[in-house]
N, C-alpha and C positions, 0 to 999 in steps of 0.2 A: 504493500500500500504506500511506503515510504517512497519510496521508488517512484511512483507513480505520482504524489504530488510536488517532489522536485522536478520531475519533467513538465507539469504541466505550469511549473514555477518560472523553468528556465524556457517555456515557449509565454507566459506573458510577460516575460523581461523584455526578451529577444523581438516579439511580434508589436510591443506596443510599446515599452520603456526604452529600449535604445534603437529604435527603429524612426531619426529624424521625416518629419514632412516631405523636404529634400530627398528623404532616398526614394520614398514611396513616388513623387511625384515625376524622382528621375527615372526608376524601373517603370511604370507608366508607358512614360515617352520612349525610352528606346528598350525597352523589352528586355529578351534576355543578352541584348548589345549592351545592358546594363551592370555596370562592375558592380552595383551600389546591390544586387540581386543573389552572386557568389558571395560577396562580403557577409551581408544580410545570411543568407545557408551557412557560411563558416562560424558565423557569432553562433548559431544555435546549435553547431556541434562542440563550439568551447563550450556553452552554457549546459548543454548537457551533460557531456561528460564530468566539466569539473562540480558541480551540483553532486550527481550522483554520488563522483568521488572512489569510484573503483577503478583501477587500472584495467582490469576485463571488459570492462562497459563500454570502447575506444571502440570498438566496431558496431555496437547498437546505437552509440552515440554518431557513427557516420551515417548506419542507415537511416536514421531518425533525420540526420542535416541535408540527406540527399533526396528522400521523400518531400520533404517540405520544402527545399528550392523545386520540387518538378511540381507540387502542386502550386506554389506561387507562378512556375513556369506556364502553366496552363490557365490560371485566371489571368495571370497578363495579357495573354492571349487572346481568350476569347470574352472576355466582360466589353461590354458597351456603356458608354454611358446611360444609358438607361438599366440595364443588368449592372449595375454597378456595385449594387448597394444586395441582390442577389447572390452574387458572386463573391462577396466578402461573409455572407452568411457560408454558404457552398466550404469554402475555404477552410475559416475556423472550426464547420464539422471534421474534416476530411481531415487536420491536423492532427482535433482527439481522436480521431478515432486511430491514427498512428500512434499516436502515446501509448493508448490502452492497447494497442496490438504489441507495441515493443515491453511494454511493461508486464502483459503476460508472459511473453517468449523469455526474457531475460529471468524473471522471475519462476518458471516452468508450471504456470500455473493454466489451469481452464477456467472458461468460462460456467460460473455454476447456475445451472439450467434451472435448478429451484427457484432460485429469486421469481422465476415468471411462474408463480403459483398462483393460485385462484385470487387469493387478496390482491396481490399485481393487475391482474386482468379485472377483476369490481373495482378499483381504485381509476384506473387506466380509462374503463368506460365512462363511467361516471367525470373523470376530467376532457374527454373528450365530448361529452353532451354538453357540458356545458359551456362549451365553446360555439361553433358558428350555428352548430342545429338547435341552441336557445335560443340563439340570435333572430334565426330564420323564426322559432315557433312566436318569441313574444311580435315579432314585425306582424306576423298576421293575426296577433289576434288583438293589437289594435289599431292596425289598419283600418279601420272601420269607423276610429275618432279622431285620423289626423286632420289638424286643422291646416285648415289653407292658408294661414300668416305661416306655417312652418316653414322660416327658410333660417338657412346658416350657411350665408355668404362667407359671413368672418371665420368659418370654424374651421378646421384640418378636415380633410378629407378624411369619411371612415372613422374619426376620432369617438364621437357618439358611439358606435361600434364596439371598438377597441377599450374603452374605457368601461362599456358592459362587459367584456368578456371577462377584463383583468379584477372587476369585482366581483365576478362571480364565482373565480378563482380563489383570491383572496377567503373569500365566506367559507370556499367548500375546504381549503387548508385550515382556518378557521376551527373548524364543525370537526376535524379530523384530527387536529392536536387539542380538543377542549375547550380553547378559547374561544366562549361565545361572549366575552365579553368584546373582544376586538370589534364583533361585528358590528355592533353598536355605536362603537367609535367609528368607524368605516360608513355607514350609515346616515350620523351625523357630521362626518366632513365633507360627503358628497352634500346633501342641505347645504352646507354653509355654501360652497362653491358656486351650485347652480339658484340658490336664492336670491344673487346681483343680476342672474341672468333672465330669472324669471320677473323681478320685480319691473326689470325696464322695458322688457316685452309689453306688459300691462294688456296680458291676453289669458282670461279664464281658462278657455279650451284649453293653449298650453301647457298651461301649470297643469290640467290635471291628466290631457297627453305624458305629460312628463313624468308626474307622480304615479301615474299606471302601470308606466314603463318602469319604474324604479323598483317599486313594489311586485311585482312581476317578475321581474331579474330578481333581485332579493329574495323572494318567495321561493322560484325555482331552485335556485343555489342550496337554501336550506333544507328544502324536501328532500334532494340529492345527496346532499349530505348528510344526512340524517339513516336517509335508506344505506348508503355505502357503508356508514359505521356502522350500523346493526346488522348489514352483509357481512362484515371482514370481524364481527367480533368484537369492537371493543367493548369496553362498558363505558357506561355515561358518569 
């Protein structure tokens, strides 16, 4: 295990702390014609290996620096500015999942298949419902009260969205480590936030548009949670 969070120590040194704007913006431009790309791959086979600190480790510590210059090799490559921000997602998978394949191998360990045991999978559903297919279910079922002032010109794209999912989240970690007092506080800081936003609308439907939506998200999250803890066992 030790093993495994020094490497993944010496990849956010290497990937984000000594990795200047400069380099990134010079591998960019001229690809792997970029020194600042080799350099970049050699820091995170120093980082590796002296981290770890074994003299044996000098060849998983090359393969670890040679993997991650060919996968930065191929996002250079192929990201767009519009896949930009994709591709640096892409990336930082593609890296752990090197660590944890080198950290097995070095280590002579397996993957222990238990972990995906029933609790995994009622955990796993249950975090995956309440993600875009709440989203989809609470949209249609008050679809039927949006009012026609609804607009949010000023807002983020999707933000309304994303801001349900990530409390819905929150509620169902919540409900699953026993803190129902958090939800309360989570509850009333959304209020406080959208209370400037409601006030200045000065549009009834709105407010209670919004209060349906809130309460309906909240609602679901708790149900879910509630069912998943009494699926997996715990006690209250």
């Amino acid at each position: 295990m030790i093993v495994f969070v020094k490497l993944l120590l010496a990849h956010l040194i290497g990937d984000f702390i000594l990795q200047p704007t400069s380099w990134v913006i010079d591998k960019e431009t001229n690809k792997y014609c970029s020194i600042y790309l080799y350099l970049h791959t050699f820091l995170h086979f120093i980082l590796a290996w002296v981290l770890v600190g074994k003299l044996e480790f000098v060849w998983f510590a090359t393969g670890l620096a040679v993997s991650h210059g060919f996968i930065d090799f191929l996002k250079l490559n192929f990201q767009t500015s519009e896949t930009k921000r994709i591709w640096f997602s892409v990336d930082q998978i593609l890296h752990f999942l090197v660590i944890v394949a080198i950290t097995l191998i070095y280590s002579n360990n397996q993957i222990d298949l238990k972990f995906f045991g029933n609790q995994f999978w009622i955990v796993f559903t249950g975090f995956i419902l309440l993600t875009k297919p709440t989203s989809i279910i609470i949209k249609n079922i008050i679809s039927i009260w949006t009012p026609e002032s609804k607009t949010d010109d000023d807002s983020l794209q999707n933000a309304g969205n994303y801001i349900g999912i990530l409390e819905r989240l929150f509620v169902f970690c919540f409900i699953l480590m026993g803190h129902f007092d958090a939800i309360g506080f989570l509850l009333a800081a959304k209020s406080i936030f959208r209370f400037g936003d409601l006030k200045e609308a000065k549009d009834r439907k709105l407010t209670e548009y919004v209060l349906i939506g809130t309460l309906l998200s909240f609602g679901i999250a708790l149900l879910i949670g509630l069912l998943v803890k009494i699926s997996i066992g715990f006690s209250f």
